[in-house]
C-alpha positions in Angstrom: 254.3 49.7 145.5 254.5 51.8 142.7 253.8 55.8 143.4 250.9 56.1 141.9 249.2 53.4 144.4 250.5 55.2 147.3 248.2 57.2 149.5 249.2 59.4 153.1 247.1 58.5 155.6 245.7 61.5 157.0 245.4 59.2 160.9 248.9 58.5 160.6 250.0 62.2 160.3 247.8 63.1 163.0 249.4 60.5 165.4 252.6 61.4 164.1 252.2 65.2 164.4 250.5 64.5 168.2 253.2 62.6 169.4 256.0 64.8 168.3 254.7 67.5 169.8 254.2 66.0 173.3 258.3 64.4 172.4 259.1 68.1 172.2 257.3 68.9 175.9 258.8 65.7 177.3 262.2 66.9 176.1 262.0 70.6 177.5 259.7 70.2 180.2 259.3 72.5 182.8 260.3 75.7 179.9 261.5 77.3 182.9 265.2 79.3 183.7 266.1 79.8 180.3 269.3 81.1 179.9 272.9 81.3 177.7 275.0 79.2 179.3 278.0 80.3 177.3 279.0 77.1 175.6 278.8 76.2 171.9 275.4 74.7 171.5 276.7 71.7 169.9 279.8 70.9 171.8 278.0 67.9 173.9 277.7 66.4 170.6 281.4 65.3 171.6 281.0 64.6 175.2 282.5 61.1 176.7 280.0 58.6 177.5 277.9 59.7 180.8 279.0 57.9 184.1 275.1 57.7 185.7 273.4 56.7 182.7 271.4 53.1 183.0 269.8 50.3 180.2 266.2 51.8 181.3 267.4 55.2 180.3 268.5 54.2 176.9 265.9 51.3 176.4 263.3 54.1 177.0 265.2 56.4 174.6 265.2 54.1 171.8 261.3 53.0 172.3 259.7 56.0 173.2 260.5 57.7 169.9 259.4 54.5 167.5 255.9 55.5 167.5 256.7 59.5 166.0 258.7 57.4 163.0 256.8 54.4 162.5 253.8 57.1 161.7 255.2 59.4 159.9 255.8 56.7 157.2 252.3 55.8 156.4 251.7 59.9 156.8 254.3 60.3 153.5 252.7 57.9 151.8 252.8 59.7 148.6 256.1 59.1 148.2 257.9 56.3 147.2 258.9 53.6 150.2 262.0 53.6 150.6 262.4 57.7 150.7 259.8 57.6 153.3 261.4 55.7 155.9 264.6 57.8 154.9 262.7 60.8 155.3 261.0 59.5 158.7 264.7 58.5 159.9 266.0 61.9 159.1 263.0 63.7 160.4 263.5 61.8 164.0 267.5 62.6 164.1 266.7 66.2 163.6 263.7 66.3 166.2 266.0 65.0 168.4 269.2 67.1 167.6 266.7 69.9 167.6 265.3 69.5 171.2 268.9 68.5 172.7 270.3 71.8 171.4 267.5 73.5 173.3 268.4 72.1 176.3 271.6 73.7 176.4 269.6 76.7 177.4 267.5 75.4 180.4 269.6 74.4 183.9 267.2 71.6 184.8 268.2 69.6 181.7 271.4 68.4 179.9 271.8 67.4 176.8 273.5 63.9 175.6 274.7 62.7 172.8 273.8 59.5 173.9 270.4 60.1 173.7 270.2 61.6 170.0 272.3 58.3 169.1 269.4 56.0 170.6 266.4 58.9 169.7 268.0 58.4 165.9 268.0 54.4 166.8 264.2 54.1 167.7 263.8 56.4 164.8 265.6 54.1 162.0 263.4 51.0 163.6 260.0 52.6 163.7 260.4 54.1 159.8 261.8 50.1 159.3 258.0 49.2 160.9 256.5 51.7 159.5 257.7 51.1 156.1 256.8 47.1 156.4 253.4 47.4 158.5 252.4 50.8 158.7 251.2 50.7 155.0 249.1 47.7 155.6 247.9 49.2 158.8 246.6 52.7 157.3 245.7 50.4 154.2 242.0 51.1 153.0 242.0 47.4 152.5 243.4 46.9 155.8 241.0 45.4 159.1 241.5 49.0 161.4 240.5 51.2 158.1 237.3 49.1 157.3 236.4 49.5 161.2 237.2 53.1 160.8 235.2 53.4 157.7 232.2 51.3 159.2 231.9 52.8 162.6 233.7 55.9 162.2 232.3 59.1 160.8 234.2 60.4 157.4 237.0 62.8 157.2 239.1 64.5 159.2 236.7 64.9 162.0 236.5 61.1 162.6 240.5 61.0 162.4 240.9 63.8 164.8 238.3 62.0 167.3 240.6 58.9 167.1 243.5 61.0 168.2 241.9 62.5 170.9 240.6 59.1 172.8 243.9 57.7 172.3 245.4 61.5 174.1 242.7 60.8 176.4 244.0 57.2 177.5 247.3 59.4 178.2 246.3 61.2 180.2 245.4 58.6 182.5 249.2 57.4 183.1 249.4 60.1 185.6 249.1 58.2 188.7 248.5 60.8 191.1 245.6 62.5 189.4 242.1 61.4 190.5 240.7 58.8 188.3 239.5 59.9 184.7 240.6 63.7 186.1 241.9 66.2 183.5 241.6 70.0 183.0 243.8 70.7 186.0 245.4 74.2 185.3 246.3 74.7 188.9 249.9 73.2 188.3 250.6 74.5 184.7 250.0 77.7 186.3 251.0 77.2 189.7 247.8 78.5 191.2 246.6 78.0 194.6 244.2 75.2 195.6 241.0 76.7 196.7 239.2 74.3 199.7 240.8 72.7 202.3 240.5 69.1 202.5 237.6 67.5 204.1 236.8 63.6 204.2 233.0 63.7 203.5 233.4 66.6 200.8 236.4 65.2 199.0 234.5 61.8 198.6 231.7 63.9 196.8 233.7 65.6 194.7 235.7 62.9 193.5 232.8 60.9 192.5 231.3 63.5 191.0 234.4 64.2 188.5 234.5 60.8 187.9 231.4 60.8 187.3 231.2 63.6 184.8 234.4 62.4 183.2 233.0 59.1 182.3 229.9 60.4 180.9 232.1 63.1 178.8 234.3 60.7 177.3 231.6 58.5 176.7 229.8 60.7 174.9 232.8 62.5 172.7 233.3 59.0 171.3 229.3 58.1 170.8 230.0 61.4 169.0 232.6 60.0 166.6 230.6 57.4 166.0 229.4 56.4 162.6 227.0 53.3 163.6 226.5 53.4 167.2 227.5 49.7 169.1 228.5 50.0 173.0 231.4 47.8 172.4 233.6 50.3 171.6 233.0 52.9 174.5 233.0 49.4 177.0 236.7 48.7 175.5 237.7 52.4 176.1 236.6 52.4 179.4 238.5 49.2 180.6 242.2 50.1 178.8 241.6 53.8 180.3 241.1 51.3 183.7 243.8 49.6 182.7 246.2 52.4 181.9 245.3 53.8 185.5 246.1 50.3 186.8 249.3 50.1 185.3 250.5 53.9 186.2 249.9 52.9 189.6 251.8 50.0 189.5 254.9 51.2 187.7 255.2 54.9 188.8 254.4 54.2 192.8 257.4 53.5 195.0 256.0 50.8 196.4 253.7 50.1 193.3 249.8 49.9 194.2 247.7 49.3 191.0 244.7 50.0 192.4 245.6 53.4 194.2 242.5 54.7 192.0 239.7 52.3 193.6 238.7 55.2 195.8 235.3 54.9 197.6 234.9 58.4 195.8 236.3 56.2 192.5 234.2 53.9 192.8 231.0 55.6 193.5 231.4 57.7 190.4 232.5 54.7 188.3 229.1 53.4 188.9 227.1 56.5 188.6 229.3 57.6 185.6 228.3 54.0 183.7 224.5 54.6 184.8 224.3 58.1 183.6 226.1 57.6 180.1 224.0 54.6 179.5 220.8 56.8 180.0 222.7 59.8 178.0 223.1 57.8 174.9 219.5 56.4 174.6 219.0 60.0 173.9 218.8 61.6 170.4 222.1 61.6 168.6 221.8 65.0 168.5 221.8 65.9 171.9 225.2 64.1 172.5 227.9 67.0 171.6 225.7 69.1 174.0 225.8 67.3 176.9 229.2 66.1 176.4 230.3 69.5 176.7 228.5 70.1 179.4 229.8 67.2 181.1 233.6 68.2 180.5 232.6 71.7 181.4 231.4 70.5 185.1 234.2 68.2 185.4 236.8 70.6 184.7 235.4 72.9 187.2 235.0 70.3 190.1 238.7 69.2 189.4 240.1 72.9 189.8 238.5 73.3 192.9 239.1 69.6 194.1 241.0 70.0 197.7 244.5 68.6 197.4 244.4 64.2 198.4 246.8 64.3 200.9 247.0 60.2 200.9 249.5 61.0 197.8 253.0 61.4 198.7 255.0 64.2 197.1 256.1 63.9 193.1 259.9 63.5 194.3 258.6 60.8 196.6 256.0 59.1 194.4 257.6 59.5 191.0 261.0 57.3 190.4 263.4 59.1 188.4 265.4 59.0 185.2 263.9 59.5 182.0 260.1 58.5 183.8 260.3 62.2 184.7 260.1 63.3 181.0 256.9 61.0 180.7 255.1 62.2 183.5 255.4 66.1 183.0 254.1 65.0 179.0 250.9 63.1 180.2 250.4 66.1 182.7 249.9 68.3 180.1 248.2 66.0 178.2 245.8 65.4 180.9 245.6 69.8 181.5 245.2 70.4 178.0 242.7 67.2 176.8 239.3 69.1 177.9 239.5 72.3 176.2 241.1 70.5 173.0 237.7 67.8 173.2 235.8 70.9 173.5 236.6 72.4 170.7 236.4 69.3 168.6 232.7 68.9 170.0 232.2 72.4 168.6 233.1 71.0 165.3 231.4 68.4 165.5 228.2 70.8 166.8 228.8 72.9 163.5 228.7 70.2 161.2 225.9 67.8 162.4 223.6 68.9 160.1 225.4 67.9 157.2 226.1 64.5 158.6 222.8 62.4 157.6 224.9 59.3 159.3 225.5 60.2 162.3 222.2 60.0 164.2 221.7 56.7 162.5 
């Protein structure tokens, strides 16, 4: 396609740029113990091959890094093809080469040269997708852009909402939070849990964070919304189910998909889905409002949520290998995702008035 045909897709860079920087926290997580260890910073570049290393730990470093490349080529889309993808391969093998260097300086890490071969691997076959389908993905021709366009509201705002329901559906591949929980700060900064644990009061406020949760996210996306149609929020609901389903599964040793189902769960599943449905018959312009609101009690209750001590321990419940890089990213995700949504409702709040559309 010649140059001037060529757009950058301003979704694709915000995917792009969102999943690199969670790569980065995967890579370095817990940024704790730095020190010099007194070595040059590239010598494992020249390391043997490692004796413990298994086909999960490489197939995960190969796929888990396709995503960051394969956007990043619609994201340069003013340049020509071909120096895109070259661009997004060279961009991934210096990510990666970037945050292995750093890990030289933390003791709970070590960094392998086997894993900037398959990080540059997944790299080279996500710009290779990218470059065939990630054009006709971003396309303003394209099925997902007329969607976006139709139901979406305009700009960067719209985009940025996007990103932040997909963050949102990450956060909920972290088994042992409480279903739709997130805004947990206690762990990122290893503060004390403040009520003990009782049966009746637990119950209560689990389903009342689920409840609040529900009604929050429901109501940031109503906010991104164009055209309003209750399809969308019903499909958001079930694949963040879903994700929660299949954490369970894969990251439980024994798995148990439906750890989450809760009679606290499933109480404020129902009242979450009764509530939101009642919130969004509402004015349009009330929804930012009580979103917020919503996220702001639900952050609350899950600070001061009693630790469930029907989870086993992370060393027990978590298998290892390259599984604990995910989970400390989508627990951050899952702290971080309320103030973040927050501040986009804010936006949102500050520019309602120019958007004629959006209480249609």
């Amino acid at each position: 396609m010649p140059l001037n045909h060529r757009r950058s897709s301003p979704l694709a860079a915000y995917f792009a740029a969102a999943i690199g920087v969670l790569v980065v926290y995967a890579c370095l997580h817990p940024f704790t113990g730095w020190r010099d260890p007194g070595l040059p910073a590239f010598e494992f570049l020249s390391a043997p091959w490692p004796r413990y290393y298994t086909w999960v730990d490489l197939t995960v470093n190969v796929i888990g890094i396709v995503p960051f490349s394969f956007a990043l080529v619609p994201a340069l889309g003013r340049l020509p093809r071909g120096w895109a993808v070259l661009l997004a391969i060279l961009t991934t093998f210096c990510l990666s080469l970037s945050v292995e260097t750093l890990q030289n300086f933390l003791p709970s890490r070590v960094p392998s040269n086997v894993d900037v071969g398959c990080n540059t691997l997944g790299g080279l076959l996500g710009a290779l997708a990218g470059g065939r389908w990630g054009g006709r993905l971003f396309d303003p021709k394209s099925g997902l852009t007329r969607w976006r366009r139709k139901r979406i509201v305009a700009g960067h705002a719209g985009e940025i909402g996007l990103v932040l329901m997909g963050l949102w559906l990450l956060t909920l591949l972290t088994p042992e939070s409480l279903l739709f929980a997130t805004g947990d700060l206690r762990r990122l900064f290893d503060l004390p849990t403040p009520l003990q644990f009782n049966p009746t009061r637990f119950m209560k406020v689990e389903a009342a964070i689920t409840t609040s949760q529900l009604v929050a996210v429901g109501l940031t996306a109503r906010c991104a919304m164009r055209q309003f149609s209750p399809w969308p929020i019903v499909l958001l609901v079930l694949l963040g189910l879903g994700a929660k389903t299949l954490a369970s599964a894969a990251f439980f040793s024994p798995g148990d998909p439906f750890h989450w189902a809760t009679p606290g769960g499933q109480i404020g599943l129902a009242a979450g889905a009764a509530l939101l449905g009642v919130c969004l018959l509402l004015p349009a312009r009330s929804h930012a409002m009580l979103a917020g609101m919503a996220l702001l009690v639900a952050t609350a209750l899950v600070n001061l949520a009693p630790e469930n001590p029907f989870l086993p321990s992370d060393a027990a419940m978590i298998r290892q290998g390259n599984f604990l890089n995910f989970h400390g990213l989508t627990q951050l995700t899952a702290s971080l995702w309320p103030f973040v949504t927050f501040a986009y409702l804010g936006l949102l709040g500050a520019s309602a008035p120019r958007d004629s559309l959006r209480g249609h």
